[in-house]
N, C-alpha and C positions, 0 to 999 in steps of 0.2 A: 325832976323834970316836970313841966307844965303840963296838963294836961291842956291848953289850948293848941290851935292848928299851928305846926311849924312849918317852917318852909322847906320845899325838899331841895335839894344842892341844884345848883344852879344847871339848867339845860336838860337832867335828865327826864324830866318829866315833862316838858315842851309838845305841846302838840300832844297831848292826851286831855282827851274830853273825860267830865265826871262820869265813872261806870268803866272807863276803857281799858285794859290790861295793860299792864306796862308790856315790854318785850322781853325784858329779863326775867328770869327765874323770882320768886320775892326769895330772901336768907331769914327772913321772922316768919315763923308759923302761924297761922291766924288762930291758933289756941294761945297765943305766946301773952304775958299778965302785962297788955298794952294796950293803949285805946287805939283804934283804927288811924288815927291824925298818927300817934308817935310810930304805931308798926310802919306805914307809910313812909314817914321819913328816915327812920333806919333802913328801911329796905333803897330806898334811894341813894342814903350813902356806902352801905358795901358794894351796892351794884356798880356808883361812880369805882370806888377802890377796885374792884375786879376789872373793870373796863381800862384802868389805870396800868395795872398789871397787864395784863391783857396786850395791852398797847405797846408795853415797856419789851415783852419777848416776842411782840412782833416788830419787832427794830423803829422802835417807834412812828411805824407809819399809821397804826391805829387800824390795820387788820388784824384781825382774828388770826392764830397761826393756826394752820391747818390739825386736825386730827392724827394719830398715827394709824397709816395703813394696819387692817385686820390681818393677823395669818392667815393662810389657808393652805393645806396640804393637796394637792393633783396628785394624786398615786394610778398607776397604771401597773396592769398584766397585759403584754403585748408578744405574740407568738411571728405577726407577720411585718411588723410597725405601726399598724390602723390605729390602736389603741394610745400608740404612742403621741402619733402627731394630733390626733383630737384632742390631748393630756397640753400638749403645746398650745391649742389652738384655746382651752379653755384660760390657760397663763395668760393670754393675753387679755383675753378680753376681761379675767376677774382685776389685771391688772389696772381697768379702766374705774371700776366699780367700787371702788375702795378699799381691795385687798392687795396684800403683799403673798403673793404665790409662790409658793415652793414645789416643782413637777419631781416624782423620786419615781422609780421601778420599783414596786410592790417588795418586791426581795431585798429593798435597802430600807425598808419602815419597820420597825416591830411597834407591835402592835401595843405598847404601853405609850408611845408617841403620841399615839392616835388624841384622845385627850387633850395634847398640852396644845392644840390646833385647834379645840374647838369647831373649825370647820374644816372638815373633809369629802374631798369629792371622789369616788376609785371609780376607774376605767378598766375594765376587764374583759377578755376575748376568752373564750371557751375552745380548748385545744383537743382534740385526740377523740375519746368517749366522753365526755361532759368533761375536761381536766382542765385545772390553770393550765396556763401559760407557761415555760420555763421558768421567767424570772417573775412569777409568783408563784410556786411552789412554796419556796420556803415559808412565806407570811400566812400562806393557807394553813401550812402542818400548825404552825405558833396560834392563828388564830380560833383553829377548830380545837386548839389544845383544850382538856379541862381547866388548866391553869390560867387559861387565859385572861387577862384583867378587866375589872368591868371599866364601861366606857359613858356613865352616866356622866350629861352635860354636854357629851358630841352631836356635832348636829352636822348628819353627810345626806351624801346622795350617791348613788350607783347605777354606773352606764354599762349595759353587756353588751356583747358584740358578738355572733351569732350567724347560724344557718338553719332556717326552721325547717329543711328538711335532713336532718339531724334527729335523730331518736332526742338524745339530750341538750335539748335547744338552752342554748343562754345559761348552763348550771352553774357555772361558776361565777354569773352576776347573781343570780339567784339564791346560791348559799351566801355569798357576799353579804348579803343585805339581809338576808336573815339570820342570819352570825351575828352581824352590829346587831340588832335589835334586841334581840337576845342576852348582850352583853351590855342591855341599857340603855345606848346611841341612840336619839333623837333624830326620826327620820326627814329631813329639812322640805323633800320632792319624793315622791313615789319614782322608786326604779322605774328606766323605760329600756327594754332589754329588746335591740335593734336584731335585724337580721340583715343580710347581706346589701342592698340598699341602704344605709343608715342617716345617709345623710339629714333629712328632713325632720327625723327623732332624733339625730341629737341635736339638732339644732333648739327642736322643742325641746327638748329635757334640758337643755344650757338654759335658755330662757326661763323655761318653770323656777329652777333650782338659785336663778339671783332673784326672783322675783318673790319669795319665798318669804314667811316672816323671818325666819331668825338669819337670811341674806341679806334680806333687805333691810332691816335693823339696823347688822355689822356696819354694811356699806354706808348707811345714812351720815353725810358729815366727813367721812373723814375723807384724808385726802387721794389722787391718782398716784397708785405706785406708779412708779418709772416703767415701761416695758423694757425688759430685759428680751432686745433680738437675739442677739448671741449668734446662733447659726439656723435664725430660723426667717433668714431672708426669704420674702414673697415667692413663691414660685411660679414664673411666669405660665407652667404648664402643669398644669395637673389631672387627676382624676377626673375632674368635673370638664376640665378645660385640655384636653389632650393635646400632645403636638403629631403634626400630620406627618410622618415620617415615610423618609422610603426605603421600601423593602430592598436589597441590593442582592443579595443570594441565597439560594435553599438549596444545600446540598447533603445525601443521606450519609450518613455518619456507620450505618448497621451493612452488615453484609447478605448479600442472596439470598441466603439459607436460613437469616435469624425471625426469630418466631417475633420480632419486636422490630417497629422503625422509628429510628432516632433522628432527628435532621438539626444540621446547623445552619442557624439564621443570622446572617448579616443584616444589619438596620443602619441606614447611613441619619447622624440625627445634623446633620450640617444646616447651620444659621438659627439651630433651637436653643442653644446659649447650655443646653441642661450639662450639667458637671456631674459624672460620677464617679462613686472608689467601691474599688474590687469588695464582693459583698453587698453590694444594695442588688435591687432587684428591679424589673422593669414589668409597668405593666401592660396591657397590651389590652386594646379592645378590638374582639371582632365582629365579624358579622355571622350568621347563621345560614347553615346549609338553605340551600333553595330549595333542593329536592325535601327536607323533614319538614319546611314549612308548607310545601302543597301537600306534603299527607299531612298535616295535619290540618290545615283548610278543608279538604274533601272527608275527613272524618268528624270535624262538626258541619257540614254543609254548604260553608262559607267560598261567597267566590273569593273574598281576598278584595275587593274593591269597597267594601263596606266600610262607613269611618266612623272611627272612636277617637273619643278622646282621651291623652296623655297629661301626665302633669304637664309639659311642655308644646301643649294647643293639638288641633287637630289631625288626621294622619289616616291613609287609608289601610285596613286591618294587616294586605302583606306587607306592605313596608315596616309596619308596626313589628309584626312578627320576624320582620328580617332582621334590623336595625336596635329595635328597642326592647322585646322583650325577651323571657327566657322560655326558648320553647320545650323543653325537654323536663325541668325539674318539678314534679309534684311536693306541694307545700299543705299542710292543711288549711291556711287559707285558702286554696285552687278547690278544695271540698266543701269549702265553709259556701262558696261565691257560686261553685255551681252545683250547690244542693245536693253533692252527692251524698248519701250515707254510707259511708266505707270510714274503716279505721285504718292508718298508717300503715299498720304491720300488712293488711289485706294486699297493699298495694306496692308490696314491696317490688322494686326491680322494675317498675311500671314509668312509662314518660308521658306526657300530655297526651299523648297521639291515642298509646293505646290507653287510657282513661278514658277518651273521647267517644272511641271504637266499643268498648266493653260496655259505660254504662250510660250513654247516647244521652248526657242532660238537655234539658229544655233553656235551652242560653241562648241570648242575642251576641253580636261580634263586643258591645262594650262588656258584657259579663266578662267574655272568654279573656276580654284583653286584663280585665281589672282583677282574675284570680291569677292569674300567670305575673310571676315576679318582673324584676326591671331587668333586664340584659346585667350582667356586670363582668368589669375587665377581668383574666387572668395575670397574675406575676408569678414570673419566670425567674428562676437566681442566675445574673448578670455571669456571663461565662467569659467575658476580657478583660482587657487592664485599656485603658485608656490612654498609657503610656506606648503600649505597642501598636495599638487600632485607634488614634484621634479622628474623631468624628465620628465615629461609629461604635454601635454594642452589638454584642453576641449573644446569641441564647442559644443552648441547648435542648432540644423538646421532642420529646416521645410521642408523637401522634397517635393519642388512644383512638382503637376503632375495635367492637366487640361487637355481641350478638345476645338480647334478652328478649323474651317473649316472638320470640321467633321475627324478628325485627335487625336487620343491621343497625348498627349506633356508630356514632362521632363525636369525639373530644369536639365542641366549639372554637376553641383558639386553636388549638394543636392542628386539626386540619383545616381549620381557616390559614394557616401559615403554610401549611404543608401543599394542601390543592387550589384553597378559592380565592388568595387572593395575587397572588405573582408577581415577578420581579418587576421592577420600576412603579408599582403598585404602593398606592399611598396607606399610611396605619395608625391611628391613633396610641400615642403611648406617651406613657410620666413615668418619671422616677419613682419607689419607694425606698427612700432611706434608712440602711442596716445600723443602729444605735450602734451594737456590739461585734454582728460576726462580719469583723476588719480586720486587719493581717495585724498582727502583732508588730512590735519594734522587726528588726532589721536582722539582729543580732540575735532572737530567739529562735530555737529549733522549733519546727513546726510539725505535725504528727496530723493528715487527712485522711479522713476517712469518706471516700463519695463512692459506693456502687453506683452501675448502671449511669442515668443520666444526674446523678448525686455528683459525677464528677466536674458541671459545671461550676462554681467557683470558683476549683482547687485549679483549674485551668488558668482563670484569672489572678491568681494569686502567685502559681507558676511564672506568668509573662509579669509579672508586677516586679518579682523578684528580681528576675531577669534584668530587669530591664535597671532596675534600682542599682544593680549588683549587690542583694544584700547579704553578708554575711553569714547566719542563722543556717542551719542545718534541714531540708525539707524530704519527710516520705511520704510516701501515699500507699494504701490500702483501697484496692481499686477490683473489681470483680463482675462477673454478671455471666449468665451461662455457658455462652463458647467460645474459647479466643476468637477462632476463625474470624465470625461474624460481627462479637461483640464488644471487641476491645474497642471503644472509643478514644478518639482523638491517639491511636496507637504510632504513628511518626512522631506527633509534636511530642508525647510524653517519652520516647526512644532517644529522642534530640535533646529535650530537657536535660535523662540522665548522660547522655554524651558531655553536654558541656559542662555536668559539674552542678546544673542547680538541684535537679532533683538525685539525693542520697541514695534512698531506696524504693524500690518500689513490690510491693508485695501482691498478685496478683489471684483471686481466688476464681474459679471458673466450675460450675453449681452442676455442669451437666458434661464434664469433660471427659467423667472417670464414675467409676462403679461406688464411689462417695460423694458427696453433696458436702461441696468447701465451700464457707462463704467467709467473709472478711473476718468477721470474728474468730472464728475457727484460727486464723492466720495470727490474730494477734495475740492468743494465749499462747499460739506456737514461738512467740517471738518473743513473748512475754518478759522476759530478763532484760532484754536489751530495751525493749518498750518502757519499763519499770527506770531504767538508769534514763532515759531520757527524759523523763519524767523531773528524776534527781534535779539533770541537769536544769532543769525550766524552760523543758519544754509546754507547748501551746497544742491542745488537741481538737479540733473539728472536727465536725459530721453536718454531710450533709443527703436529704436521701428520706427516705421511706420511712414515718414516725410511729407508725400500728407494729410492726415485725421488724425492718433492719437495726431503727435505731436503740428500741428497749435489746435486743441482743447483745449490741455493742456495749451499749453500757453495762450490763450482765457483765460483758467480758471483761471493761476494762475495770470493777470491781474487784473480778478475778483475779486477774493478773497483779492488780496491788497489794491486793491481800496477801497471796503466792512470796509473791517478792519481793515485798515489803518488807514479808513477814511480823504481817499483823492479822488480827481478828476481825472478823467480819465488821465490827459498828467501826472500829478503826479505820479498816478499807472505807468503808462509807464518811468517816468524816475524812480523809484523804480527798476522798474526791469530790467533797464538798468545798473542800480550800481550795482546790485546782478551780473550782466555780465562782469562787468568790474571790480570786485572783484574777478571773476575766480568761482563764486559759482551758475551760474547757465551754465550747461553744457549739451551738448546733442550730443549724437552718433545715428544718424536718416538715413533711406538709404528708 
C-alpha cells in the first residue's frame, strides 16, 4: 500500500475540516504500524461497513436500532402497601430512562439474583420494633446469613419508610444498605430513609438515584422500555389528591358497660369512580381537635393568628395546626428545631403540649410550625364488600381516648369520625391497595382470625362470600373481653352462620370467667380439626394487633402443626413457611 494520501470512501468524511473528529469511533489505533493518511482511510472504510450493517438491522431505513433496555430489579418490603406502590411508581418512571424494570416483593428475590441485575433499587417499611416487613422476612434471614453471596459489581440504592418517632426509626432500610455494602454492592445514591411524610424524599432519592454515574451510564442510549400499566391505572384520587366523601352514619358498635368504643362508619363515595375489593384499605384524613390546638397555642403563647409558612404557601398558625400539622407527636426533629436538650427516652409519653408547658422554648409561630411533622391520613382495613354496599365503604374504628401526664388524649381520625366531624359532613379519603390480603379462590376453606376491631375485613369477606355464593368453607376466631358489650357486628355474624356461610365460629371472651381465653388459646383447643383443614387447603388470616395478638397466634398455629402434624419443631416451621409461600397464610397487623 502507498504511502501517499488516499481518498477516504466516498461521503464519509464530508464536511470535516483538517483537525475535526470524525463522529465515529476510529477501528485503527493510532499506535497501529500506519502513516496517518492510510490509518485515516481504513478507519473510513470499516466505519462506512459498520454504518452499512447498521443500516441493514435497522430495516434499511439507516437508523441506528435502538440499544437494549438495561435490567433493573424494584424489590420492596411493604407491611401497609406504601412501599409497594412507590416500587410501581419507580417501574414507571425507570421505564422512561432506559431500563427494563422488574417490581418483586423482597421475599420472592434471593439474594444471589441480586448481581445478575446489576442495578437494584429496595423499597423497605420498617414494621413492629425496627422489623421487615412480612414479605421481607425471609430475604432478611438469607441476606443477614453468613453464607450469604458477595455482591461485587451491584450497584443499588435503598429507600426506608419510617416513623421517627419510633425508638427504631428506619432499621430495616438501614441494615439493608449496610448489608449490601458489606457484601461488596456498589452504593449508586446514598440511602434516604423517609419518615411519615415521605413524599418529597422520595421523590429526591428517585431523582438522585437516575441521575447517578452508574444510572446515568446504563440509561445513556439505550432505548424506552414499553410501560408495562398492568393495573396500575392513574388514580384519579389519592393521598396527595383525596376524594371529598360523605360521611353517611356513625353508629356504636360496643355496649354500655365496655371499657372500649367501637363505631361503625358508613362513607357514601358516590361519583368518585374509586373501585374496591374486600382487603384494601382506606385512608382517611382528618382534622385535629380544636380544644388540643388552643392548649396548645396558649402553652407556647401564640394567639393562633400569626402566619407561617407551609410547603403549600402561607397560612395563619391555628389553621395550620388544625388542618396541616401533627399536633401531638414528639419527633426529634421537634428538639432539634426548638433547641430543646432532652433525649427521647426523657420525653417518653409527652405531646407537643406538654413539651411546650415543661421546657417553655424560646420559638417564634414559624419555628413551632416547622418542628411539628405534616398532619398525615390514617387507614383503616375496609370492613365491606362492595357487592352488598355499592357506593359506599365501611370501617370499623375504635376511638382511642386515654389519659398521660395528667392530660386527656384523642386518637386524631378515630375521634375526628366519632365526635368532630358528622353526618352529611364532607372527608377526605383514597384507596390503598392490598397486593395479597384478598379472599382466596371461591372454593377454598377459609380460617379468620380478627379479635376486637381485627374483625373488620373478615366482615367484608363474610358479605363477599355471600353474596358470590361461594363454595369454600369459612370460620372465624373472634374474641375480646365481654360478650355482653363486646361482641361486634353479633346479628350480622349470627345470620352469617344461620344461612350457612359462616361454618364456625369460635368465640374467646378474656374477662368472662376466672381464666383469660384469648383466640389462640381456642385454637390449640381445636387444633385437630384446625390441623385437617389445613390438610384440606385451607387459607388462614389474621387480622388485628401485631406487638401481642398476632406473634401469639402464630405461636399457636406452630403448635398446633407441629401437635398434629406430627412433626418437629423446624418441620412445623417449614409447614408453615409453604402455607406463606402458597399465599395462604396472610395478615393485615398494625
Amino acid at each position: 500500500m502507498p504511502t501517499s494520501t488516499l481518498p477516504a470512501p466516498a461521503g464519509l468524511l464530508d464536511g470535516l475540516s483538517p483537525g475535526k473528529a470524525s463522529p465515529y469511533a476510529p477501528y485503527v489505533p493510532a499506535d497501529a504500524p500506519f502513516s496517518e493518511p492510510q490509518r485515516q482511510w481504513l478507519n473510513g472504510l470499516f466505519t462506512g461497513l459498520s454504518v452499512i450493517a447498521r443500516a441493514a438491522n435497522a430495516g434499511g431505513d439507516g437508523k441506528e436500532p435502538e440499544a437494549p433496555a438495561v435490567p433493573l430489579l424494584v424489590a420492596y418490603g411493604s407491611q401497609s402497601g406504601t412501599a409497594e406502590a412507590l416500587s410501581k411508581n419507580v417501574r414507571k418512571f425507570a421505564a422512561t430512562s432506559g431500563f427494563q424494570p422488574e417490581v418483586k416483593q423482597l421475599n420472592d428475590v434471593e439474594p444471589a439474583e441480586l448481581a445478575g441485575f446489576g442495578h437494584v433499587l429496595l423499597l423497605c417499611s420498617t414494621f413492629g420494633e425496627g422489623d421487615p416487613p412480612d414479605n421481607a422476612l425471609k430475604f432478611f434471614d438469607k441476606l443477614m446469613a453468613d453464607d450469604a453471596p458477595r455482591l461485587e459489581g451491584l450497584h443499588f440504592s435503598v429507600l426506608g419508610l419510617g416513623d421517627s418517632s419510633y425508638a427504631q426509626f428506619n432499621q430495616s432500610g438501614r441494615d439493608l444498605d449496610a448489608r449490601l455494602e458489606a457484601l461488596g454492592a456498589s452504593r449508586a445514591a446514598e440511602a434516604v430513609l423517609c419518615d411519615v411524610a415521605y413524599e418529597d424524599d422520595f421523590d429526591a432519592w428517585k431523582q438522585s438515584v437516575f441521575a447517578s454515574e452508574p444510572f446515568a451510564a446504563a440509561g445513556v442510549g439505550t432505548s424506552q422500555a414499553p410501560v408495562d400499566r398492568g393495573d396500575e391505572a392513574v388514580e384519579r384520587y389519592t393521598k396527595s389528591t383525596p376524594f371529598p366523601a360523605t360521611l353517611l352514619e356513625v353508629r356504636g358498635l360496643s355496649g354500655p358497660n365496655s371499657k372500649k368504643e367501637v363505631n361503625h362508619v358508613e362513607i357514601s363515595l358516590a361519583g368518585s369512580g374509586l373501585d374496591y375489593a374486600v382487603g384494601d384499605a382506606l385512608g382517611v384524613w382528618p382534622v385535629n381537635c380544636s380544644e388540643h390546638v388552643s392548649e396548645l397555642l396558649a402553652a407556647g403563647g401564640f394567639s393562633g393568628r400569626e402566619v407561617v409558612t407551609l410547603k403549600d404557601g402561607p397560612l395563619p398558625l391555628r389553621a395550620a395546626l388544625l388542618s396541616k400539622l401533627d399536633v401531638c407527636v414528639v419527633t426529634p426533629k421537634t428538639l432539634e428545631v426548638l433547641n430543646i436538650a432532652a433525649e427521647m427516652s426523657e420525653i417518653e409519653g409527652m405531646h407537643v403540649v406538654d413539651l411546650l408547658e415543661r421546657f417553655q422554648p424560646d420559638a417564634d409561630a414559624q419555628q413551632l410550625a416547622e418542628a411539628l411533622r405534616p398532619l398525615q391520613p390514617r387507614l383503616y382495613s375496609i370492613s365491606s364488600s362492595p357487592k352488598a354496599h355499592p357506593g359506599e365503604v365501611h370501617l370499623t374504628v375504635g376511638a382511642v381516648r386515654y389519659e398521660t401526664h395528667s392530660r386527656a388524649r384523642k386518637g386524631v381520625a378515630s375521634t375526628f369520625l366519632a365526635d368532630r366531624c358528622g353526618c352529611g359532613a364532607q372527608v377526605g379519603v383514597y384507596l390503598q391497595k392490598s397486593a395479597h390480603f384478598h379472599l382466596p379462590a371461591p372454593e377454598v376453606p377459609l380460617i379468620m382470625c380478627g379479635p376486637g376491631t381485627g374483625i373488620a375485613p373478615f366482615r367484608a369477606f363474610l358479605e363477599e362470600r355471600a353474596a358470590a355464593e361461594a363454595s369454600g368453607k369459612n370460620w372465624l376466631f373472634f374474641g375480646d373481653q365481654h360478650e355482653a358489650d363486646d361482641y361486634l357486628y353479633r346479628d350480622e355474624l349470627e345470620a352469617f352462620a344461620a344461612a350457612g356461610v359462616l361454618d364456625r365460629v369460635d368465640l374467646a371472651w378474656s374477662r368472662d370467667g376466672s381464666e383469660k381465653v384469648y383466640v389462640q388459646h381456642l385454637m390449640e383447643r381445636a387444633g385437630a380439626e384446625l390441623f385437617a383443614w389445613f390438610e384440606e387447603g385451607a387459607a388462614f388470616y389474621i387480622c388485628g394487633d401485631a406487638s401481642r395478638m398476632a406473634k401469639d397466634v402464630d405461636a399457636a398455629l406452630h403448635r398446633v402443626v407441629a401437635e398434629h402434624g406430627g412433626l418437629s419443631e423446624e418441620q412445623a416451621a417449614a409447614y408453615v413457611e409453604k402455607l406463606k409461600g402458597e399465599g395462604r397464610y396472610q395478615r393485615d397487623v398494625y
